[in-house]
Every structure is written in C-alpha cells, then in structure tokens.
C-alpha positions as MATLAB code, in Angstrom:
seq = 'XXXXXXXXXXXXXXXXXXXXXXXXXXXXXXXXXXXXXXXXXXXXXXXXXXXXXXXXXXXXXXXXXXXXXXXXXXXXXXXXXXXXXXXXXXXXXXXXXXXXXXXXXXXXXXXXXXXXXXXXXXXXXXXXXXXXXXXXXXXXXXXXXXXXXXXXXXXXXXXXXXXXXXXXXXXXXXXXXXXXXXXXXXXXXXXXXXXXXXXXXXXXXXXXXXXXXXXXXXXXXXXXXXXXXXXXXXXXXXXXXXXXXXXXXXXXXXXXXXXXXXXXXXXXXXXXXXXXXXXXXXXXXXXXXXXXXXXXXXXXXXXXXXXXXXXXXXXXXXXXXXXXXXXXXXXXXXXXXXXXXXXXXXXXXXXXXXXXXXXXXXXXXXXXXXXXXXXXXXXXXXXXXXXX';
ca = [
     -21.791  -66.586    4.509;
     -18.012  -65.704    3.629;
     -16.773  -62.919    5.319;
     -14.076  -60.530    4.325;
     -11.297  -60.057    6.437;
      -9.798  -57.137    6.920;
      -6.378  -55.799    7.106;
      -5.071  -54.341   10.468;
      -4.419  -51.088    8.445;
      -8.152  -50.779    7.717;
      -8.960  -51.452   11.527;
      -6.817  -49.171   13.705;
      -8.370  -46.128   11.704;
      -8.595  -44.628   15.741;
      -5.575  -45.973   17.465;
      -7.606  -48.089   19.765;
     -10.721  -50.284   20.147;
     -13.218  -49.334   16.998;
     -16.742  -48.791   19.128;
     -19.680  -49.879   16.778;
     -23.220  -48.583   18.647;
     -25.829  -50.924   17.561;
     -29.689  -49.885   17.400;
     -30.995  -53.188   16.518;
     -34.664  -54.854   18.733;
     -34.012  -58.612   17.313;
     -31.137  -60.431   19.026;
     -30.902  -62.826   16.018;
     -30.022  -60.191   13.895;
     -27.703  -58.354   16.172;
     -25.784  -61.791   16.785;
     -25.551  -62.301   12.933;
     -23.954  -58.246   12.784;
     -21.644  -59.621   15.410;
     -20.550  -62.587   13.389;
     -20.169  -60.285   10.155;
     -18.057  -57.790   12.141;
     -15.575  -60.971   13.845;
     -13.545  -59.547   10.605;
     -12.351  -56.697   12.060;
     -10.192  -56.515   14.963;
     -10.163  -54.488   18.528;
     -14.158  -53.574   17.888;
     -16.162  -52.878   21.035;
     -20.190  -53.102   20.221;
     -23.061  -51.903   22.061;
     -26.693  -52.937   21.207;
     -29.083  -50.564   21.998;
     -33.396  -51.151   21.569;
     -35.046  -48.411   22.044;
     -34.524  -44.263   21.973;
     -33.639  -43.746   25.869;
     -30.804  -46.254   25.513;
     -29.472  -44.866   22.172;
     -29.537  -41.265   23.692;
     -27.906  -42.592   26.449;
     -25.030  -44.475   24.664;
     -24.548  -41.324   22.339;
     -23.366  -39.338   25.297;
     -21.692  -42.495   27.250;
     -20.201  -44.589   24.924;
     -19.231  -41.844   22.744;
     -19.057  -44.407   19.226;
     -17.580  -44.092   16.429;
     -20.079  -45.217   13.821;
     -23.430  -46.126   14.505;
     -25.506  -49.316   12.672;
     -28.890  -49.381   13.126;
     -32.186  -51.123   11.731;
     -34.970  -48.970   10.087;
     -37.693  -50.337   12.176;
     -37.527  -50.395   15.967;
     -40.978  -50.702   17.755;
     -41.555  -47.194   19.526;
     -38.255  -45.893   17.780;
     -37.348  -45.596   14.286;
     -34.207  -45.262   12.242;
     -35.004  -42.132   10.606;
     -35.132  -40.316   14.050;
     -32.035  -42.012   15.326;
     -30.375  -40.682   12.706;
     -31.126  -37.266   13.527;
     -30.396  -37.605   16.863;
     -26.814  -38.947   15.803;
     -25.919  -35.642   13.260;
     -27.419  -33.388   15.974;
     -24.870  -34.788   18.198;
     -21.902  -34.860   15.922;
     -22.665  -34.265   11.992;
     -19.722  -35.729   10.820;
     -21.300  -39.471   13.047;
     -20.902  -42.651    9.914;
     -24.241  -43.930   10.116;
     -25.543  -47.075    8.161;
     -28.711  -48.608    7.858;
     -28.911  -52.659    8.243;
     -32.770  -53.927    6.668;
     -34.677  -56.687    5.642;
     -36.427  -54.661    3.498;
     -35.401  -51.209    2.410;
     -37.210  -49.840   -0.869;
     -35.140  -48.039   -2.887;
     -36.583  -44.757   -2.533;
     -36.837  -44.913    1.344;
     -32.564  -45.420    1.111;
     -32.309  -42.632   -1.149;
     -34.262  -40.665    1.467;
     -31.995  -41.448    4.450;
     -28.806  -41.200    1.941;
     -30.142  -37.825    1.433;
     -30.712  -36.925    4.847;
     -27.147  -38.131    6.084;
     -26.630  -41.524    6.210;
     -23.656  -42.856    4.425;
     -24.990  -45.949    3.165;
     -27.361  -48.983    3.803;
     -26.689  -52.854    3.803;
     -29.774  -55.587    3.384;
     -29.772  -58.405    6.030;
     -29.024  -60.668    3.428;
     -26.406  -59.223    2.203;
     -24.814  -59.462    5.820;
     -21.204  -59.761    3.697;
     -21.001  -55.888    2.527;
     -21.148  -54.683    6.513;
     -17.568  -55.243    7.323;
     -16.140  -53.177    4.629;
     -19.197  -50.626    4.511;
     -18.075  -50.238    8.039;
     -14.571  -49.499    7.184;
     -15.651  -47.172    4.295;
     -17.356  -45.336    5.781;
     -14.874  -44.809    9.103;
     -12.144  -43.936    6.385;
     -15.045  -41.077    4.635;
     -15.331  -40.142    7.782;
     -11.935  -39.507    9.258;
     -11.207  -38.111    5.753;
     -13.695  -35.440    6.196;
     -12.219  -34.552    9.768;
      -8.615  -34.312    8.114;
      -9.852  -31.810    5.650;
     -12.032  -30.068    8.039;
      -9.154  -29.512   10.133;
      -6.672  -28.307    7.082;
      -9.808  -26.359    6.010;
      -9.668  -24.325    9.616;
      -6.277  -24.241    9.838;
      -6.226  -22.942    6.069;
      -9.233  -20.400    6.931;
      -7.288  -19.570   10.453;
      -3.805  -18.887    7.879;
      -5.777  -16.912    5.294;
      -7.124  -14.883    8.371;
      -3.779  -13.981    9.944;
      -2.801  -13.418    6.112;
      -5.721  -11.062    5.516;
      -5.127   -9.247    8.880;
      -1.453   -8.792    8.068;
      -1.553   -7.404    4.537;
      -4.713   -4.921    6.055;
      -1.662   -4.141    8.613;
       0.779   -3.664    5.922;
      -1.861   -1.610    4.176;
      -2.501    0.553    7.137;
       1.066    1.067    6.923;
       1.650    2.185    3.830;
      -1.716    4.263    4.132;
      -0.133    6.164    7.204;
       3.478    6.585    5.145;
       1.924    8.030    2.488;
      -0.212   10.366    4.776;
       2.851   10.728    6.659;
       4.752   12.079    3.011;
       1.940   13.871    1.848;
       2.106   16.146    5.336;
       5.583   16.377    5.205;
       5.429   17.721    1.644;
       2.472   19.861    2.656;
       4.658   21.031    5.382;
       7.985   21.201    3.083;
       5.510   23.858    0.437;
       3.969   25.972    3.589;
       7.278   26.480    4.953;
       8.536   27.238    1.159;
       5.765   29.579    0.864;
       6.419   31.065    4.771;
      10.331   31.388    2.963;
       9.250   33.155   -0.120;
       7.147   35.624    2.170;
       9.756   36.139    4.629;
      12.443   36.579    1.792;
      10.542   39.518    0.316;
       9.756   41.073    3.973;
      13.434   40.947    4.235;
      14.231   41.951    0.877;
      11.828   45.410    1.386;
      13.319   46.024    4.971;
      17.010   46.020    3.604;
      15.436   48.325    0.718;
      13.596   50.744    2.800;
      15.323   50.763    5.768;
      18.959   49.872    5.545;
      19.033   51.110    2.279;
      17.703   54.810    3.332;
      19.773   55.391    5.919;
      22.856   54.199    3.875;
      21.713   56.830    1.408;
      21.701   58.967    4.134;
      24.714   58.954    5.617;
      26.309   58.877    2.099;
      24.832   62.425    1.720;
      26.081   63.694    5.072;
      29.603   62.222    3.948;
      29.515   64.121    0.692;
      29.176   67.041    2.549;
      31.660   66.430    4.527;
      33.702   65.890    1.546;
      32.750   69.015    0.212;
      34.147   70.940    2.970;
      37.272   69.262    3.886;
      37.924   67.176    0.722;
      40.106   64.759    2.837;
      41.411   61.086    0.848;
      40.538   59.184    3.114;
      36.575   60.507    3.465;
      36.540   59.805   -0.520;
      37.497   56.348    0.416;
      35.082   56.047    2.874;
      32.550   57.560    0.422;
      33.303   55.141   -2.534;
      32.836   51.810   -0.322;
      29.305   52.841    1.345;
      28.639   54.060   -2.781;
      29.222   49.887   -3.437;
      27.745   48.952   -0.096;
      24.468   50.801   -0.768;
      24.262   49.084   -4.369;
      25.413   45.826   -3.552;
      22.273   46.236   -0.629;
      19.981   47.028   -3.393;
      21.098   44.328   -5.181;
      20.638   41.751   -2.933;
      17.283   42.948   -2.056;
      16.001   42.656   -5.555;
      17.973   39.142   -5.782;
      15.544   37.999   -2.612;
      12.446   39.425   -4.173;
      12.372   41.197   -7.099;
       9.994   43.704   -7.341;
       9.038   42.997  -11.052;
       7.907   39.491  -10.313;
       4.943   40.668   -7.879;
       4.097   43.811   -9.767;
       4.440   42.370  -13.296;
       4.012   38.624  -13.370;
       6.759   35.565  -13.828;
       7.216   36.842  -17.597;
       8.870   40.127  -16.486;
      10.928   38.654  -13.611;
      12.455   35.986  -16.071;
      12.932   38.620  -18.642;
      14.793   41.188  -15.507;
      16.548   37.635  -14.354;
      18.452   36.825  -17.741;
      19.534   40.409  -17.863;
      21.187   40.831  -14.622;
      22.966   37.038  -15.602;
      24.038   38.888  -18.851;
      25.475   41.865  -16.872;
      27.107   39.403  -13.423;
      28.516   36.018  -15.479;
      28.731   37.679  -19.139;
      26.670   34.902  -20.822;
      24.289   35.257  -22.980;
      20.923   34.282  -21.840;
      17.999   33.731  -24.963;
      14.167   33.564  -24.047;
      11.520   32.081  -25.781;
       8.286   32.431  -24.321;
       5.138   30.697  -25.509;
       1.501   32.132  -24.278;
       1.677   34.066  -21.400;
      -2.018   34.213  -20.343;
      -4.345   33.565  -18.232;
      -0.928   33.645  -15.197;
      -1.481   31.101  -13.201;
      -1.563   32.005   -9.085;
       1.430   34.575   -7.656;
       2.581   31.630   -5.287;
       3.261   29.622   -8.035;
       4.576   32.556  -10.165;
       6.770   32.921   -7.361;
       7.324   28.937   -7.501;
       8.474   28.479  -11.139;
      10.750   32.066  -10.833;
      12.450   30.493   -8.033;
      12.960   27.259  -10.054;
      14.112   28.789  -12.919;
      16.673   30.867  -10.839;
      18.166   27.856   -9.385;
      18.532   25.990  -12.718;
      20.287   29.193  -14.400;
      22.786   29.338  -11.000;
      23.732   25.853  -11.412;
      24.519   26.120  -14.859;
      26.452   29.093  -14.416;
      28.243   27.935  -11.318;
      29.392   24.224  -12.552;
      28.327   23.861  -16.204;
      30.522   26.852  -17.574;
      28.478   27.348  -20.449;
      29.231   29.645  -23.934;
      25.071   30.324  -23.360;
      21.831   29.472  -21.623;
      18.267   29.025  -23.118;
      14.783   29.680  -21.316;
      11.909   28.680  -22.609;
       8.925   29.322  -20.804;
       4.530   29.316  -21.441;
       1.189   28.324  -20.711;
      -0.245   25.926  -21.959;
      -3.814   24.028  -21.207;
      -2.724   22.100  -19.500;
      -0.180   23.798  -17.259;
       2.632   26.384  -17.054;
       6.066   24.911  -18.349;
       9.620   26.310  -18.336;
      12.927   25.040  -19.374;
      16.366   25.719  -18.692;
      19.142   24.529  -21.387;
      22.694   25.220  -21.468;
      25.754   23.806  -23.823;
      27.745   23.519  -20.527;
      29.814   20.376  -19.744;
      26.388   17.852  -18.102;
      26.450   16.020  -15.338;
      25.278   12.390  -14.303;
      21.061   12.459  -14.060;
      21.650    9.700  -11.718;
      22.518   12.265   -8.983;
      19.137   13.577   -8.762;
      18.259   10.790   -6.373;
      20.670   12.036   -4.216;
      20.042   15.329   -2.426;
      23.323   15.449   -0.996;
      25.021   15.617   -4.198;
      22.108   17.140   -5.967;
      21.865   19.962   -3.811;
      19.327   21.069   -1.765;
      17.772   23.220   -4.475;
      17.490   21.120   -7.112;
      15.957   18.251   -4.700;
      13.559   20.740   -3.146;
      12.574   21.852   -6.432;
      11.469   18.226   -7.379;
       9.655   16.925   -3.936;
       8.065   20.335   -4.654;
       6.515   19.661   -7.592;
       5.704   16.053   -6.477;
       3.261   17.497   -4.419;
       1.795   19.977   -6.682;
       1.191   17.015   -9.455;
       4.040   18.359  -11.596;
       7.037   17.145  -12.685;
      11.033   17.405  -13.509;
      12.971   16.137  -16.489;
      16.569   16.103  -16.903;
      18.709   15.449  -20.389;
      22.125   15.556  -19.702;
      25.101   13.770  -19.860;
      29.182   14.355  -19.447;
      30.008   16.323  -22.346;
      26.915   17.130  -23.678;
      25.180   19.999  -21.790;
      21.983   19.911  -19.956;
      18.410   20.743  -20.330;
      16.263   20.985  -17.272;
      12.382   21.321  -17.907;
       9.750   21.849  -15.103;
       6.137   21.468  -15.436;
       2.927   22.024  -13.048;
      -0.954   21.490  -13.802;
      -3.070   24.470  -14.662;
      -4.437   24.473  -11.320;
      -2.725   22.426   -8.631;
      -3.166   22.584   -4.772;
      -0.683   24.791   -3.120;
];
C-alpha cells in the first residue's frame, strides 16, 4: 500500500500535536490506520472499543477529528456519531469499513459525517483526514467572521436606532419650539391689541380730556404759550391713536383680513406717499381670525421692508382664497436684495425669519424673487386649514 505523504503545511492545521480518537474493536485494523496515518506528522491517536471509553475520551482527550468503524459489538458508529456533534457539531468525523453500502454512507453523510473510507482503500485516510481538518477549521474561521460580522451589524443597528432616536427627539425638539415660537406669537398678537385698546380707551380719553380743559383755559386767558401746549397734546393724542390702530387695527377683527389690507395700503399711501395697488382674488369662506391676524401681520412686514430699504416708485398686493389655502403677495419695483440672506436671521431680520419658521409650522410656505436691481416679490402661502 503506497501512502501519501503529506506536507508539514497540511499537518500543523492546530499548532501542535494533531489528536486522531480512534473507535475501532479489531487491533489489526487499528494498526493498519496507524500505518496509513505514519504520513502525517506530530499526530497523537487514541483507540477506543466500546461507548464508555469513547465518552470518556470525548471529554479527556478533547480530539480533533474522530475515525471510527461502523460496527463495534455493543456500540455502533451511527450512535458515536451523535454523541460526537452533541458534544461539538462542528467534530470531523469519518467512517473507516469493510463494507459500507452505499446508501448506509449517504445516511451517515446526511446525518453529519464528513466522509467515509473502505478498509481497502486504507490510501484515501491520510488526506481524507487532512480534508476534512481543513473543512473543518474553515467552518470555525467563518463562524467566527460570521459572529463578529453579526456582533458589527448589531452595534451598527443599535447605533443608527441611536442616531434615529436622535433625530426623532430634534425634530420633536423643533416642532415644540415652533409650537412654542406660534403660542407666544399668538400670546403677542393678543397682548398687542390689549395694549393697543388700553392706549385707545384709556390714555387716549384722558388726553382728550385734558385737551378740553386746556381749551378752556385758552379761552379765557388766550396765552401763546397754552396754544403751544394745546397744539402738541392735539399731535400727541393723534399720534396715540395712531399707534394704537398700527398695533391692532380695529378693522381687521371687526371686518376680516380683506378690510385691514385694504385700511393698511391707505395709511402707506398717506405716511410714505407710494402708491399701493390691490388685487384680491376670492375672499370667502375667511379662514380662522388667528390666521387672519397671521397673514395681516405678514403682509405688514413685507410692505415695511419695502418701504424702508427698497425705495420703491410703487407696491403691489395681491391677496385670495383659494382651495387650497389663503395666499398673498407683496411686489415692489424697489432696488432687490440677495435671496440668499433669508437663511440668515441676523441679516434677514427678525420679521422676515419669524414670518418663515412660522409658516414652517403651519405647512405653508415663503417664496422670494428678487435680485440687485430688479425689485422684489414676496409671496406667502398657508393650507386651508392648518394647525395653529
């Protein structure tokens, strides 16, 4: 019988002595495995004949293949073998026969084994052995890359559910601030027009009255420097009025947004001189007064800016409803400015920046078409039915 020999590659597949656990009854046989196996180098065998001892060496001998005949009086191979995956799964376990029929082999391929040899074939054991060490050690390296790759996409998973978490809690986090940022703009708007009827009915009364009192006095003494006195409460008392219809004008809670705009572009007419068209689309159903008071307040602020930086020859408004929402438009021929300052509330201004995060959270929107030169048009628009 020729034997194969082995390289010392193939036989330091552990870094030691190879240990080869024998289940084998017939010391002829085992001493003709022994011979087959002289081929590979640094192997340590243990013959074992019957189940006690084979339980026993699984445990103590701790091998790293197993070979073992099919037949063993008291004992068979079939049970040895599971006794061997039961211990470790992964345990190379061949089958040495006389006789093996072919369906039997299939059976035990099936059930684990990883291969058989005939006894007179004794010259396929060395590098069946081998084989079936390298299978083996090849399954443990990807089982190990496998849990290290499972143990990776874990940590992977848990951090992109953390990242997700995050972003979950900022974008809470933003939708409360805006939720905050429209309460407190509603809380302003109320507040405004609380302060806008105290300077009316209060300060502006008793202004009144003491102008009376000092027109009598007038009467009587008809002194310069009571006139004097007389003419700057006169402006005091209707610059008061005017700011209190600036801070809430009446017309936009009694009347609707339609009014206000139309009282708005006239007082701009009378303050800057400019003239200030309207074109308003349908005007029913109005949506909600907080939104009324919403776009009026937009609409104020566009017409300011353009007024206060454009210098424009005139101003448009356009303003409707619409099915699907309430629009309105501000457009002046005034000298533009850069759109690109929008994402900067510091050089936006405050109003024009609150005006958009505004409208972020009610599911509406701002557009700007402007450039140096060219004049600007500014156009706001909010759903039919958002949540304020």
């Amino acid at each position: 019988m020729e034997r194969e020999q082995m390289s010392p590659e193939k036989s330091c597949l552990y870094g030691g002595r190879l240990r080869v656990l024998l289940l084998e009854d017939s010391e002829t046989d085992a001493e003709l495995i022994r011979f087959a196996l002289n081929a590979i180098p640094e192997l340590q065998m243990k013959q074992v004949s019957n189940r006690d001892d084979f339980v026993s060496a699984l445990e103590d001998f701790a091998p790293h293949i197993i070979l073992s005949d099919y037949i063993i009086p008291g004992f068979d191979g079939r049970a040895a073998l599971e006794l061997a995956l039961k211990k470790n799964p992964e345990m190379p376990f061949i089958f040495i026969s006389g006789a093996l029929g072919e369906e039997l082999a299939v059976e035990l391929l099936r059930a684990g084994a990883r291969d058989y040899i005939l006894k007179d074939r004794m010259s396929r054991l060395p590098s069946a052995v081998v084989r079936s060490l390298e299978e083996a050690r090849e399954r443990s390296i990807l089982a190990e890359r496998t849990a290290e790759l499972q143990k990776k996409t874990s940590q992977l998973a848990q951090e992109v559910e953390a990242r997700r978490q995050t972003e979950r809690d900022l974008l809470n986090s933003q939708r409360d601030l805006r939720r905050l940022a429209l309460e407190m703009s509603k809380a302003e708007d109320r507040e405004l027009r609380r302060i806008a009827l105290e300077v009316h009915d209060r300060i502006g009364q008793n202004l009144v009255v003491v102008l009376m009192r000092l027109e009598e006095l007038n009467n009587r003494h008809n002194q310069q420097e009571l006139g004097d006195a007389i003419a700057l409460l006169d402006r005091t008392i209707e610059e008061t009025r005017s700011l209190a219809l600036e801070l809430s004008p009446p017309v936009l809670y009694e009347f609707g947004i339609f009014a206000a705009l139309e009282w708005l572009a006239e007082r701009i007419r009378e303050k800057a001189r400019i003239p200030i068209m309207l074109h308003f689309g349908k005007q029913h159903p109005l949506p909600s007064l907080d939104l009324q008071v919403f776009i009026y307040k937009a609409v104020q602020e566009m017409i300011h800016n353009a007024v206060r930086h454009a210098a424009p020859k005139r101003i448009i408004v356009r303003s409707g409803i619409e099915p699907e929402g309430i629009y309105a438009d501000v457009e002046d021929d005034g000298s533009g400015f850069n759109q690109s300052i929008i994402e900067k509330s510091e050089e936006a201004g405050w109003g024009l920046f609150s005006i958009r995060e505004r409208l972020n959270h009610l599911g509406g929107q701002l557009s700007i078409k402007s450039g140096s030169g060219f004049g600007s048009r500014l156009r706001i628009t909010v759903p039919a039915n958002p949540h304020l």
